[in-house]
C-alpha positions as CSV (number, residue, x, y, z in Angstrom):
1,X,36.1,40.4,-2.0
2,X,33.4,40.2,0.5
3,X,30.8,38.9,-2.5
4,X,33.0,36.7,-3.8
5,X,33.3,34.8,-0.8
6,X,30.2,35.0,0.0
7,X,28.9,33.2,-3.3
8,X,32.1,30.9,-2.9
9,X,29.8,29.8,0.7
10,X,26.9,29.3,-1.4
11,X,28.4,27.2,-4.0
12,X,29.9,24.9,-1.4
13,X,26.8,24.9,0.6
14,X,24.5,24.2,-3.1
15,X,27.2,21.3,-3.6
16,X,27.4,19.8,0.0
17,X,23.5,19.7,-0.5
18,X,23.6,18.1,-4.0
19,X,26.2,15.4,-3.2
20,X,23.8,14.4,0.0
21,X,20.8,13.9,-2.0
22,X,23.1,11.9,-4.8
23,X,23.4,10.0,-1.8
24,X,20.3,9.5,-0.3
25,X,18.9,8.6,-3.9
26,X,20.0,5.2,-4.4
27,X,21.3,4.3,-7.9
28,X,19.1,1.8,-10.2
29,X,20.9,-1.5,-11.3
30,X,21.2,-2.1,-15.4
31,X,18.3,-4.2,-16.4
32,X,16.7,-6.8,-16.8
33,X,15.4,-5.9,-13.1
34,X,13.9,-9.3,-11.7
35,X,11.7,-8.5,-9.4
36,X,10.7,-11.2,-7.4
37,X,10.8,-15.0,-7.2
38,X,7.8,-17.3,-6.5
39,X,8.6,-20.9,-5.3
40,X,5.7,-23.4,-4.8
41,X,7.0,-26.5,-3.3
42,X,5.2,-29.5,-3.9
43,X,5.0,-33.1,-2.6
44,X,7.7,-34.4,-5.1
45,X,7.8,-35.2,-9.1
46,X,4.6,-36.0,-11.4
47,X,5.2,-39.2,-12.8
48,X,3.3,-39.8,-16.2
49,X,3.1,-36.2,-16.9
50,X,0.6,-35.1,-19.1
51,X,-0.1,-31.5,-18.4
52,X,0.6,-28.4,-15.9
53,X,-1.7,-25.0,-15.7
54,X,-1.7,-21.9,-14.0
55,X,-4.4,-18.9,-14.2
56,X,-2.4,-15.6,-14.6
57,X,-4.9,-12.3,-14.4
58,X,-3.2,-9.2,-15.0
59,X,-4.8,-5.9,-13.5
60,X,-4.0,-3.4,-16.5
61,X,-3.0,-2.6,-20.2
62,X,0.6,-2.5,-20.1
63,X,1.7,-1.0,-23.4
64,X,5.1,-2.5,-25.4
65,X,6.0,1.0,-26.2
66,X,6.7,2.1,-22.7
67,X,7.5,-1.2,-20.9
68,X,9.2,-4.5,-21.4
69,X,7.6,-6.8,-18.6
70,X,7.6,-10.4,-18.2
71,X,5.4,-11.9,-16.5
72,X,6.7,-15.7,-15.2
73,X,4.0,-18.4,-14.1
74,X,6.0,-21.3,-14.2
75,X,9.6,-22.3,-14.4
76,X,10.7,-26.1,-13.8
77,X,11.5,-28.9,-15.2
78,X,10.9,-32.2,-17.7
79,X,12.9,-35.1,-17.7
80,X,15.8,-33.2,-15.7
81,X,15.6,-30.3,-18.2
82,X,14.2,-26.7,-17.0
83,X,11.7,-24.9,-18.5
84,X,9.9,-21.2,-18.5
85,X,7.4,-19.6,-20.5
86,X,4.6,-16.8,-19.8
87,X,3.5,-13.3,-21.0
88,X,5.9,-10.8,-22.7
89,X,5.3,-7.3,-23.4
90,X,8.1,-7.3,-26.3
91,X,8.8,-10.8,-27.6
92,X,11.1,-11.4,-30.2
93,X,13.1,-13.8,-32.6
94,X,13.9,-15.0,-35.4
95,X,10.8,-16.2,-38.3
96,X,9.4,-19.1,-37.5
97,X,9.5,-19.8,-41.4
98,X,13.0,-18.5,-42.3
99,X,15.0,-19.0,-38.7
100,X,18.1,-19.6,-40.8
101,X,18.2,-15.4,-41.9
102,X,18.6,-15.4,-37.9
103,X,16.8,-11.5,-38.4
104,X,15.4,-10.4,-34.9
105,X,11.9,-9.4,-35.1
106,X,9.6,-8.1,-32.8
107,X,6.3,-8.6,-32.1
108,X,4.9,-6.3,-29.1
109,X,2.7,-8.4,-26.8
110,X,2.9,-12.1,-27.2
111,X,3.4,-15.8,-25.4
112,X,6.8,-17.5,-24.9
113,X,8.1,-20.7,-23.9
114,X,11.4,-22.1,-23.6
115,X,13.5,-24.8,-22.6
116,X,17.0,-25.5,-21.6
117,X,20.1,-28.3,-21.7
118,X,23.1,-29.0,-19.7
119,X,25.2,-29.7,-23.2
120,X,24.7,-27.6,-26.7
121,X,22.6,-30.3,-28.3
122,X,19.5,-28.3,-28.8
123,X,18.9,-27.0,-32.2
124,X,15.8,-25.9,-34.2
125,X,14.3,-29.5,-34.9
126,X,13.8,-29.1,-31.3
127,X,11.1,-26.3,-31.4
128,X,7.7,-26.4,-33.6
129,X,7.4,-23.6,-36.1
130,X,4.3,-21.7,-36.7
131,X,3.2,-19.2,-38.8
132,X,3.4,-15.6,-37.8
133,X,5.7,-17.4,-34.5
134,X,9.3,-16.6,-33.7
135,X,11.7,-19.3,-32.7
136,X,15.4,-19.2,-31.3
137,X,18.1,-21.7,-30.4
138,X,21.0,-20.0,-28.5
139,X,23.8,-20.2,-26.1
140,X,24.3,-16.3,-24.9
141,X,22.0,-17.0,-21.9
142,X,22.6,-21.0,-21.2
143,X,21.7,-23.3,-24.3
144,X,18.3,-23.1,-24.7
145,X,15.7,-23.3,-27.6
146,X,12.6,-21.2,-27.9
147,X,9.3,-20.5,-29.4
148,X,7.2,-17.3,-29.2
149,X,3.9,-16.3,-30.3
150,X,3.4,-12.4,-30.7
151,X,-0.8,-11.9,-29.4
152,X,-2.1,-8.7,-28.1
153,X,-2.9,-9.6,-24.8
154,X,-4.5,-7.1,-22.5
155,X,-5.4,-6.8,-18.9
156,X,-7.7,-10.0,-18.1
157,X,-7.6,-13.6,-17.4
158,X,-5.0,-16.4,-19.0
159,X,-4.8,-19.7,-18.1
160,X,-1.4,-20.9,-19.5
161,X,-1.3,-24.5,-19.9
162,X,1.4,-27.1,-21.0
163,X,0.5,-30.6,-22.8
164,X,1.6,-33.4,-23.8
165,X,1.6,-34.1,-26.9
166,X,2.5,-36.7,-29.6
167,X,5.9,-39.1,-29.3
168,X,8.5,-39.6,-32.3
169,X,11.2,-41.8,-33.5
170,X,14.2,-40.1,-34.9
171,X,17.3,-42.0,-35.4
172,X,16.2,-44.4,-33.5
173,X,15.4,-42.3,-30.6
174,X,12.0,-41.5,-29.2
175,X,11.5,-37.6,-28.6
176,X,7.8,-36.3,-27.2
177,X,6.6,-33.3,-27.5
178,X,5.1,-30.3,-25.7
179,X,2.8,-27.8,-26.5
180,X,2.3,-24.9,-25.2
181,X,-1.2,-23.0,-25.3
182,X,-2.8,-20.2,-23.7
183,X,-6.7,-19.9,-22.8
184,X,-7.6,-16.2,-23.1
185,X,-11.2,-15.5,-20.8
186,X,-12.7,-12.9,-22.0
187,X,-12.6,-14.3,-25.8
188,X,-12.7,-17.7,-25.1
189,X,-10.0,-18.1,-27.2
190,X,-7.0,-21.1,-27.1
191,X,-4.0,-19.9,-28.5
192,X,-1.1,-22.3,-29.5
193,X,2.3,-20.4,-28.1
194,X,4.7,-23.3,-29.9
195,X,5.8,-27.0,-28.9
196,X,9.0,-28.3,-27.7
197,X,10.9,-31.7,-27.7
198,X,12.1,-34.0,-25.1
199,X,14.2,-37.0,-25.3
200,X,11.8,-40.1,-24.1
201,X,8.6,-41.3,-24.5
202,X,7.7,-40.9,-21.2
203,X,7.8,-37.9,-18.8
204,X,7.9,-36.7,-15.4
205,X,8.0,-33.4,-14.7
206,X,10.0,-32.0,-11.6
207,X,6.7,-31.3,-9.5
208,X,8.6,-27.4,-8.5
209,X,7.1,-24.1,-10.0
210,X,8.7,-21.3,-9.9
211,X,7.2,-17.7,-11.3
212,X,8.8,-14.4,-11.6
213,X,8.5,-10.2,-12.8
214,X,10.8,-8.9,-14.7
215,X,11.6,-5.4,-16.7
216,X,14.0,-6.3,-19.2
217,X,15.9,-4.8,-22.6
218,X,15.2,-5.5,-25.8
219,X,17.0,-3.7,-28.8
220,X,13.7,-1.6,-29.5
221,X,13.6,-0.4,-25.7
222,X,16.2,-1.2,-23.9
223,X,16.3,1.8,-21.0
224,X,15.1,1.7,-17.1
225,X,11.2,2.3,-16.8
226,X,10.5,5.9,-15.3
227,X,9.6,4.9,-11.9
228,X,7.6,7.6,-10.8
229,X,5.3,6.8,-14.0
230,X,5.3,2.9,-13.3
231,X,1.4,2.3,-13.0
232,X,-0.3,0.3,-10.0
233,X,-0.4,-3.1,-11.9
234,X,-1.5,-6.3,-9.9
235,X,-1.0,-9.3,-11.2
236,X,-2.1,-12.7,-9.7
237,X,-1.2,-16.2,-9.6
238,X,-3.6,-19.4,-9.0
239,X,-4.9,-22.5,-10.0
240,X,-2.0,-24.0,-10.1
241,X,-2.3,-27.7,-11.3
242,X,-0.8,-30.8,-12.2
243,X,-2.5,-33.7,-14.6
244,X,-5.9,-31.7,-14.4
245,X,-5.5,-32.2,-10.5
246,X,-4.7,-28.9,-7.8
247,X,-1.2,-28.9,-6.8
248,X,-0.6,-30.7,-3.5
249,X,1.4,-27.5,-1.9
250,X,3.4,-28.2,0.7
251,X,4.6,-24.3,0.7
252,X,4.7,-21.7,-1.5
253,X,8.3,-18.7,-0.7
254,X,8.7,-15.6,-2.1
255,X,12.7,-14.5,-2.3
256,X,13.8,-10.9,-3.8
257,X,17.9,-10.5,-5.7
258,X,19.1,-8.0,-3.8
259,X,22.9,-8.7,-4.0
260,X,25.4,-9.5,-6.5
261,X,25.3,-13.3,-7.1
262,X,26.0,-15.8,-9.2
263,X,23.7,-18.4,-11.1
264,X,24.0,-21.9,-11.0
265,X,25.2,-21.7,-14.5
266,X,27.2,-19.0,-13.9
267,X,25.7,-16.1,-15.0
268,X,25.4,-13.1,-12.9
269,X,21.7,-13.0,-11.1
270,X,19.7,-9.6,-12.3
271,X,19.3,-7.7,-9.1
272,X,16.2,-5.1,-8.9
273,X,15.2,-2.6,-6.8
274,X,12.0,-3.3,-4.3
275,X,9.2,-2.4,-6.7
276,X,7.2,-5.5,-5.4
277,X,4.4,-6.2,-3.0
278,X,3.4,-9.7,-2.2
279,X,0.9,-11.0,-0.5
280,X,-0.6,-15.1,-0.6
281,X,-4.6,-16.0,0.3
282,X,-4.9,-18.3,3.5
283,X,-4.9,-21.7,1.0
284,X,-1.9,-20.7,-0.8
285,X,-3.4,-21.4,-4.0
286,X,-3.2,-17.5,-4.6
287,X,-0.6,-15.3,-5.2
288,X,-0.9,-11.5,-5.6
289,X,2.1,-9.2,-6.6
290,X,1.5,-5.8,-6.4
291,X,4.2,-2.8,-8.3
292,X,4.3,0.5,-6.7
293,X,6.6,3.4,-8.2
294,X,8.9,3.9,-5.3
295,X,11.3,1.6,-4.4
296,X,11.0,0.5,-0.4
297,X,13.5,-0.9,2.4
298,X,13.9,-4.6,1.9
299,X,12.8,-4.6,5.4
300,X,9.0,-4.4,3.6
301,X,9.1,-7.6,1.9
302,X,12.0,-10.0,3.6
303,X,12.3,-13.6,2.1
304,X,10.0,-15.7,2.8
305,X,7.6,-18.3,3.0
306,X,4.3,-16.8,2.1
307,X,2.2,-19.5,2.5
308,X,1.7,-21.7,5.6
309,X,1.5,-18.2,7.3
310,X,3.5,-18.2,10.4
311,X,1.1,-18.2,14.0
């Protein structure tokens, strides 16, 4: 009788110890884990719009087989309708050439850009196939229509730029286009991610940027990143410009999704653990976002307005 309670003790004791550190060890949200928000705030819209860029250098390979990471430059909007498009570890779609077999395929590393509407009127006219691309026009995730372009990119410089491009009559209508392309450094090479179409033949873009990280799920990988194996991968932001002209900042915020919320179009905002440092140069015209493989007190990185620095 004496052992048995004795080991009785030590099972409770093993089990009071094991339910504290369940405890102590907070529990990961589902993905896509959205990392971070960048905000640069500008001195209003860009009337006559003819082209936005942003530099984007990333610190380190990160390979599709381990990770699906998005990396967000620029989010915003044309003619009232918004917009986002960067670097993907896993992109994905449907053929360019054949969209109608709607079959996903994926392409590892590659270029996206997107755009969205406040009423289901986008279809496929509305995106410019490529060969070799992927395209998608959808509804699961607001109505938006997309085009991809699967490229092994590596750690190294981009500068992702939009353009306009040329205007067309359709029933009546005129629609302009555009493209979107991405300048690789080391290579010198211009890559053409896909083009997009907007009712008008004039635009103004909303003068806002926004940028973001993300790990997301794809059907090919769709399970949390081992944290303690998540490498020390910087990536940076600059250059940002409007027109071939630097962006007339006014500020530039960095805000984390730390709660459950809900999107302006409803759907539920991805929260993430604190995997993020940020940090801005004294001009503002640089943004560097640091991951580390253990997740920190929001205390670390509060919302806020990175650049003007507070005195």
């Amino acid at each position: 009788m004496h052992v048995s309670i004795r080991f009785l003790s030590v099972v409770s004791c093993l089990t009071l110890m094991a339910s504290a550190a369940d405890e102590a060890t907070p529990k990961l949200p589902p993905l896509p884990w959205h990392m971070v928000n960048l905000w640069w705030s500008t001195c209003g819209e860009v009337k006559d719009f003819t082209s936005f860029s942003v530099d984007v250098e990333v610190s380190i390979d990160m390979p599709a087989e381990t990770y699906n990471l998005y990396i967000s430059p620029f989010s915003g909007a044309i003619n009232g309708e918004s917009i986002y498009g960067g670097l993907q570890t896993n992109c994905n779609g449907w053929n360019a050439m054949k969209p109608q077999d709607q079959k996903r395929l994926h392409g590892g590393h590659g270029f996206i850009f997107s755009r969205w509407s406040g009423k289901p009127d986008l279809t496929l006219e509305d995106v410019r196939a490529t060969p070799g691309g992927f395209v998608e026009a959808a509804g699961y995730e607001g109505e938006f229509v997309s085009g991809r372009k699967p490229y092994a990119w590596k750690a190294g410089k981009y500068t992702y730029k939009l353009q306009r491009l040329d205007t067309e009559i359709t029933d009546g209508k005129a629609y302009t286009w555009v493209g979107a392309f991405v300048h690789e450094h080391a290579t010198g090479r211009d890559i053409f991610v896909t083009a997009l179409r907007f009712a008008g033949d004039s635009l103004t873009h909303s003068g806002k940027n926004a940028g973001f990280m993300e790990f997301y799920s794809t059907e090919k990988l769709h399970t949390p990143p081992d944290l303690a194996k998540l490498p020390p991968l910087e990536v940076r932001f600059s250059n940002l410009c409007f027109n071939g002209a630097p962006a007339d900042l006014k500020k530039v915020d960095a805000t984390f999704i730390r709660s459950a919320m809900k999107r302006s179009d409803g759907l539920a905002a991805p929260i993430s653990p604190n995997l993020l440092h940020v940090s801005s140069s004294e001009d503002g015209r640089e943004i560097t976002c640091r991951l580390v493989n253990q997740p920190f007190p929001d205390s670390e990185e509060p919302n806020r307005t990175l650049w003007p620095a507070k005195k």
